[in-house]
C-alpha positions in Angstrom: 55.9 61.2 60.0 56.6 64.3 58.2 57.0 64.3 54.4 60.2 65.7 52.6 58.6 67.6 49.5 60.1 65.2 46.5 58.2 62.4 48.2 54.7 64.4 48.0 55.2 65.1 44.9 55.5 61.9 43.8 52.9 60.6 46.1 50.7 63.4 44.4 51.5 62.0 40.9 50.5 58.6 41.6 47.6 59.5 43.1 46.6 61.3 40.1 47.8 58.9 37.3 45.3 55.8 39.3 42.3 58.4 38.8 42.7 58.9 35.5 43.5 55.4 34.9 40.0 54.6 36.8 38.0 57.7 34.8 39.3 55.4 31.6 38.2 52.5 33.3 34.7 54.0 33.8 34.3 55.8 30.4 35.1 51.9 28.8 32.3 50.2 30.8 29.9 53.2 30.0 30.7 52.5 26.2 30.6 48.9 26.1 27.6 48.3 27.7 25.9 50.8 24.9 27.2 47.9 22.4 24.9 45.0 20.9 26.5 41.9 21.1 27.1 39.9 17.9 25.6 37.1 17.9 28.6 34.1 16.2 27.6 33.0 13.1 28.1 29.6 14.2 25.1 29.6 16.8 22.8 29.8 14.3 20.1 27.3 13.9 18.7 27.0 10.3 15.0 26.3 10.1 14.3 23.1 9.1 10.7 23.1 9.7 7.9 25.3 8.1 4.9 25.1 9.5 1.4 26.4 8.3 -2.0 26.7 6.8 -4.7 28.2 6.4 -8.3 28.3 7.9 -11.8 29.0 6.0 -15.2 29.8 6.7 -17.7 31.2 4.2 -21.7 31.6 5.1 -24.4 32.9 3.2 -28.4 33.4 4.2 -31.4 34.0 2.4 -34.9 35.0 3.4 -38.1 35.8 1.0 -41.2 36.6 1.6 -44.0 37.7 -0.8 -40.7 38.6 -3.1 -42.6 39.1 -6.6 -38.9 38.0 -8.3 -39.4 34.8 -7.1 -37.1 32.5 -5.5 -36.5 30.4 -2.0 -38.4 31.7 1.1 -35.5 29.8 2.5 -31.4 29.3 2.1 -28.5 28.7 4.2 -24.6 28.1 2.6 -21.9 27.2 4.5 -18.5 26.2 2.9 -15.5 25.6 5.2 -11.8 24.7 4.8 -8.9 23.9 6.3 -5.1 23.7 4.2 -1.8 22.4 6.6 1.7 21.8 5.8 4.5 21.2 7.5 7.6 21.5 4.8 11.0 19.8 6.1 14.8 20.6 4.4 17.9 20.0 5.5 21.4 19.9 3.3 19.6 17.5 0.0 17.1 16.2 2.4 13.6 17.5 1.6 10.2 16.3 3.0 6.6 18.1 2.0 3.2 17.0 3.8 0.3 18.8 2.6 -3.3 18.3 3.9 -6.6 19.5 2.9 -9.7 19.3 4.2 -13.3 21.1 2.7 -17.0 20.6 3.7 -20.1 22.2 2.4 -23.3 22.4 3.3 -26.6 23.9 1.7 -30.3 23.9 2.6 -33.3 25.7 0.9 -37.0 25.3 0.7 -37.4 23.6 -2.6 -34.2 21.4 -2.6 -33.8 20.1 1.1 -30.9 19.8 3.1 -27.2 18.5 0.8 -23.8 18.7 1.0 -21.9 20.7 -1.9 -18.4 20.0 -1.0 -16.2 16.9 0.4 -13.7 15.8 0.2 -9.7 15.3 2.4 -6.3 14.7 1.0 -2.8 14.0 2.0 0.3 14.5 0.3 3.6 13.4 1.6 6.3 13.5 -1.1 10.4 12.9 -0.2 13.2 14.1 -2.2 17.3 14.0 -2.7 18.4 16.8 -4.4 20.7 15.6 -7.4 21.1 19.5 -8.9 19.5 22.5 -7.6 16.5 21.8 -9.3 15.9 18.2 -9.7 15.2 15.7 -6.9 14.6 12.0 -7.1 11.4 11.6 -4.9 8.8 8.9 -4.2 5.6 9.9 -3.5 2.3 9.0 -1.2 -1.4 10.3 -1.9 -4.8 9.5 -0.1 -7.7 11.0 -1.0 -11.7 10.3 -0.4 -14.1 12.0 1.9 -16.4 12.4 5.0 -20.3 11.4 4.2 -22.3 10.0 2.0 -23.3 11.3 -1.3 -25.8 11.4 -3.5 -26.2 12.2 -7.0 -30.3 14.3 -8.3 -31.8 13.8 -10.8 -35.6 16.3 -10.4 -36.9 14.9 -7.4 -34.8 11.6 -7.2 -31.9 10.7 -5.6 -29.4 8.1 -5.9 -26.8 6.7 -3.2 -23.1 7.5 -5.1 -20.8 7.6 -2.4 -19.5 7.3 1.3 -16.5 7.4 3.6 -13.8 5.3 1.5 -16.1 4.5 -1.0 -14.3 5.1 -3.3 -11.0 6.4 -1.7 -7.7 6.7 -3.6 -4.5 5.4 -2.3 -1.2 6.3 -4.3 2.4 5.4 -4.2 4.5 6.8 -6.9 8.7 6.5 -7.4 10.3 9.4 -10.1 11.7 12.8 -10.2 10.6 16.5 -9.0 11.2 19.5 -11.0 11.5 22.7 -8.8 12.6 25.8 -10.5 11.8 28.2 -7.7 9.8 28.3 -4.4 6.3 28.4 -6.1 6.5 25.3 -8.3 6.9 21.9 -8.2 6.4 19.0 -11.0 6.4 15.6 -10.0 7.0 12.6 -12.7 6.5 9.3 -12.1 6.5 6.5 -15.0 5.9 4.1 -12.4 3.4 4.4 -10.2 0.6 2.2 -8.5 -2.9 3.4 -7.5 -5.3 1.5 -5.2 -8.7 2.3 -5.6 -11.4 1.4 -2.4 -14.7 1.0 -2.3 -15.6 -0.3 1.1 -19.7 0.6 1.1 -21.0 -3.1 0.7 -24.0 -1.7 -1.4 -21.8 0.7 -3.2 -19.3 -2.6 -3.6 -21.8 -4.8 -5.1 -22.2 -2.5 -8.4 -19.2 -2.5 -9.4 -18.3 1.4 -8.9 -15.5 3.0 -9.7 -13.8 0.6 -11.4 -14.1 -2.2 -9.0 -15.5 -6.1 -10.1 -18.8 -6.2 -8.5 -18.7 -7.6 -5.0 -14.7 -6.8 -4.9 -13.6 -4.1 -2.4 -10.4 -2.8 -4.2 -9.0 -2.4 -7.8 -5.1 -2.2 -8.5 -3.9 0.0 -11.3 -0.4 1.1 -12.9 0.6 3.5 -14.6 2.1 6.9 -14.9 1.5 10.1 -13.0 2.1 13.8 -13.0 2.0 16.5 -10.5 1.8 19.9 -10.9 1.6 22.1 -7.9 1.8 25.8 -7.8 1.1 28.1 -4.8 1.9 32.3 -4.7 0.9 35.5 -2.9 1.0 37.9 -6.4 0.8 40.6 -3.7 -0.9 41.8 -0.3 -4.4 41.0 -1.6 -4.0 38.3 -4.3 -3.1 34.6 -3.5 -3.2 31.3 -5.5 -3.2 27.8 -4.4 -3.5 25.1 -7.3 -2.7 21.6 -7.9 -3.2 19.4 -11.0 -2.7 15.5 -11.4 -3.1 13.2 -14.4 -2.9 9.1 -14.3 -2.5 6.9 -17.4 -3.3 3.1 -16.6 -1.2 1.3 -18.6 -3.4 -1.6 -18.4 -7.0 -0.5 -19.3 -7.3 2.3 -21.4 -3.8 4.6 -21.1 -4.9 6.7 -23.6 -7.7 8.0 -21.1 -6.0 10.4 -18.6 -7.9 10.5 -15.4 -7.4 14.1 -14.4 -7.8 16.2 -10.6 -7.5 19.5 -10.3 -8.0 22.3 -7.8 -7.8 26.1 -7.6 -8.0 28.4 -4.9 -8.4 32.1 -5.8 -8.6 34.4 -2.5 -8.2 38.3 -2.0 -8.2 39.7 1.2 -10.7 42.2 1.9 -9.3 42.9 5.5 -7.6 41.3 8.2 -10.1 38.8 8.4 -12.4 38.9 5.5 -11.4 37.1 2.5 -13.5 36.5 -1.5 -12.6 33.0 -2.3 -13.3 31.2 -5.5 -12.6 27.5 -5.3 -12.7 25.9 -9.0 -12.2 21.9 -9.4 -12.4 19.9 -12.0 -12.1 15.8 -12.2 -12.1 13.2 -15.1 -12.5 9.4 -13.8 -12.8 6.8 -16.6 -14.2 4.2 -13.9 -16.6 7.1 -12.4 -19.7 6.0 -14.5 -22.2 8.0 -12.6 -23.4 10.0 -15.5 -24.9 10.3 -19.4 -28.7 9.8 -19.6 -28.3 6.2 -17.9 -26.0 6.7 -15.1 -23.4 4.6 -16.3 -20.5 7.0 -18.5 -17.8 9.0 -17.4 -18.1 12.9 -17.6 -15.6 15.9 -16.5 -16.9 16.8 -13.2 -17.4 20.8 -12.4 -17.7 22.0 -9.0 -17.2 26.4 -8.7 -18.0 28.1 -5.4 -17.4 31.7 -4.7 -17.8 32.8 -1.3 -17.1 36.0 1.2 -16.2 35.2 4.7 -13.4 34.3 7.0 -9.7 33.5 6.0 -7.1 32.8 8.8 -3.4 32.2 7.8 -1.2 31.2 10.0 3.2 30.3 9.9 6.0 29.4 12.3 8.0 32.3 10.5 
């Protein structure tokens, strides 16, 4: 068939307008698949978990021989410890669970093998949010530790303490104060405290507040929380918690008091200085004075180089 010239050039036309149309086509698909793809707003899942902790191990050793100073031919330190939480929020919702574990261990030539840390506690405190910074919360606390203990006096030693014995049990109703991310004050006017000494032999001298022979002693009272944890830089970190309890039966006017500080700068990616620094004030602990049997603030320091592993579900 031939062609009459109008119709080729028309057929030519077309021909040429569905190219370009194509070439459009093509440049289009080059340029959207250069694009990222927004992700909607409303497919975002808020974290409602944070996860954590942090890991310790500090070790020191000491040999001597005919060392003119003086001192142990002998010593061996080793402090560990081991800080979780797990920290739930959702809309006025909030739920924090701390728990800490530490163990230490020493051994020289003139004082023998003894442990110089011990102790485990969990925190697990609820809150509504009734302003931004205020929540009413109730809040659970157990605390005791691992092995037995034992208290020197020269070359003596004297049977003080074992697993639950004593151990401290807490349940506490009141309001949290949280001005930022780093701090957190928790009131409670009414709170009860159970106090366990399970040790039959411990039991049957009446430690720690308990009648002799009795296993447990309930108290009530008021209680205060103060918790406080920052990173004042890269290097510099602070983990501390303080808590005071007034009976309101026996004695309100003495506060028992528990408080711990962690101190830590990072030397490197894995080496850490740590300077743990506790202090505790138990008006049934009568342990000490020059006849065993007053209370007395307890000291414990320990400064230590070694390993420091943090880890987050950030």
């Amino acid at each position: 068939m031939k062609l009459t010239k109008p119709l080729a050039i028309i057929l030519l036309a077309l021909a040429s307008a569905n190219l370009h149309a194509q070439d459009k086509t093509v440049e289009q698909l080059k340029k959207d698949a250069g694009k990222n793809i927004a992700k909607d707003a409303s497919d975002t899942i808020p974290q409602i978990w944070k996860v954590g902790g942090i890991v310790g191990l500090n070790v020191s050793q000491a040999s001597l021989s005919n060392w003119a100073p003086g001192g142990d031919e002998f010593s061996l330190s080793l402090n560990s410890l081991v800080s979780l939480y797990a920290f739930y929020k959702k809309d006025r919702h909030s739920w924090d669970n701390t728990f800490d574990f530490n163990l230490g261990y020493i051994k020289t030539t003139s004082l023998g093998s003894r442990k110089n840390d011990d102790r485990f506690e969990l925190v697990s405190k609820y809150g509504y949010a009734i302003s931004s910074k205020w929540n009413v919360s109730g809040l659970f606390n157990f605390r005791s530790q691992m092995f037995n203990g034992y208290t020197y006096a020269k070359n003596d030693r004297t049977f003080s303490s074992a697993f639950l014995s004593p151990a401290y049990l807490l349940l506490g109703a009141g309001f949290d104060f949280r001005p930022d991310q780093h701090f957190s004050l928790f009131i409670s006017p009414a709170t009860a405290r159970l106090t366990i000494v399970k040790d039959d032999t411990l039991s049957a001298k009446g430690l720690y507040g308990v009648e002799a022979g009795e296993h447990h002693h309930w108290e009530f009272g008021a209680f205060v929380s103060a918790t406080y944890l920052k990173a004042f830089n890269k290097v510099v970190s602070y983990k501390g918690k303080l808590d005071l309890f007034s009976n309101y039966k026996h004695n309100p006017q003495n506060v028992d008091l528990y408080m711990t500080n962690l101190f830590a700068a990072k030397l490197s990616n894995w080496l850490t200085a740590s300077w743990n620094f506790d202090l505790v004030y138990d008006d049934d602990t009568k342990l000490f004075g020059n006849n065993g049997t007053s209370p007395a603030l307890q000291v414990k320091s320990l400064i230590g180089v070694g390993l420091l592993v943090k880890f987050n579900n950030k």
